[in-house]
C-alpha positions in Angstrom: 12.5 9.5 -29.3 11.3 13.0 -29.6 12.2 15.4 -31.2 12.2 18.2 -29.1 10.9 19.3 -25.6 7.4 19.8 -26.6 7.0 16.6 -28.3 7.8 14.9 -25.0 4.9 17.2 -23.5 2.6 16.5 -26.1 2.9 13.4 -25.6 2.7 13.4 -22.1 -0.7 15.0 -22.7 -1.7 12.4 -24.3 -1.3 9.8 -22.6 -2.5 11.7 -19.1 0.7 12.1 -17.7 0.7 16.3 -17.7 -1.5 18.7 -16.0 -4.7 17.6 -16.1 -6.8 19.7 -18.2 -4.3 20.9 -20.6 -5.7 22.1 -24.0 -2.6 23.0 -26.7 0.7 22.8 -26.1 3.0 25.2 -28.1 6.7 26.9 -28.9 7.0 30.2 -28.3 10.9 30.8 -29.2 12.5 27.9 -27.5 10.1 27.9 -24.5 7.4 25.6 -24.1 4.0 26.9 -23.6 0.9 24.5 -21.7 -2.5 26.4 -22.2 -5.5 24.8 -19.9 -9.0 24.9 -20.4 -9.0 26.3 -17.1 -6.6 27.9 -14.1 -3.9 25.4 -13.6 -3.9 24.4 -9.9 -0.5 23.8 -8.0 -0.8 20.2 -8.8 -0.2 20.6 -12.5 2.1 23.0 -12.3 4.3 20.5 -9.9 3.7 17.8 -12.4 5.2 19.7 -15.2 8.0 20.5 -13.0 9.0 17.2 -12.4 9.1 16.6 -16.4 11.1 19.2 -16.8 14.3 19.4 -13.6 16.5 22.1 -13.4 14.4 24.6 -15.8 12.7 27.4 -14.8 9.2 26.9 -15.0 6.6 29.6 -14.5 2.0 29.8 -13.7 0.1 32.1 -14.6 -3.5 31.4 -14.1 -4.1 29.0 -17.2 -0.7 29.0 -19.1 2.3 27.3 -17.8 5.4 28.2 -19.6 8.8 26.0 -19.6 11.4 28.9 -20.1 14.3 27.5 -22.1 18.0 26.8 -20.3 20.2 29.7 -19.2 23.8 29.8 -20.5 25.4 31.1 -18.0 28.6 33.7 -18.5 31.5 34.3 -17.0 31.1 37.7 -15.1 34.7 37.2 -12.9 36.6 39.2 -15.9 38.0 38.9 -18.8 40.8 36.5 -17.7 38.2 34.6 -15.9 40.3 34.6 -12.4 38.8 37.9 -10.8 40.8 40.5 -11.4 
């Protein structure tokens, strides 16, 4: 089992299974950082995607970051009912 998001994508790296062409994958914080040799194209982008559902996951030319989950707050008041 791994350890931690980025072991999962390291190891997807390995084995071929992440965006083609990726050269280091890091943690910056708890967000998960692919660096490419190269642009990513939209391909490799959607793979890593689909490793990671329901995070936010951003391109930018030749890093692709996996931002970590958002905790979301209650903004309704201080009861929690609206009022």
């Amino acid at each position: 089992m791994y350890r931690c998001a980025a072991d999962r994508c390291r190891a997807a790296r390995r084995s071929g299974d992440v965006a083609n062409g990726t050269r280091d994958v890091s943690l910056l914080g708890n967000a998960i950082v692919l660096t490419g040799r190269r642009d990513y194209d939209l391909d490799g982008f959607a793979e890593v995607r689909d490793l990671f559902p329901g995070r936010h996951v951003t391109l930018d030319g030749d890093v692709i970051t996996v931002w970590p989950p958002t905790q979301h707050t209650d903004h309704t008041g201080e009861d929690g009912d609206g009022r």
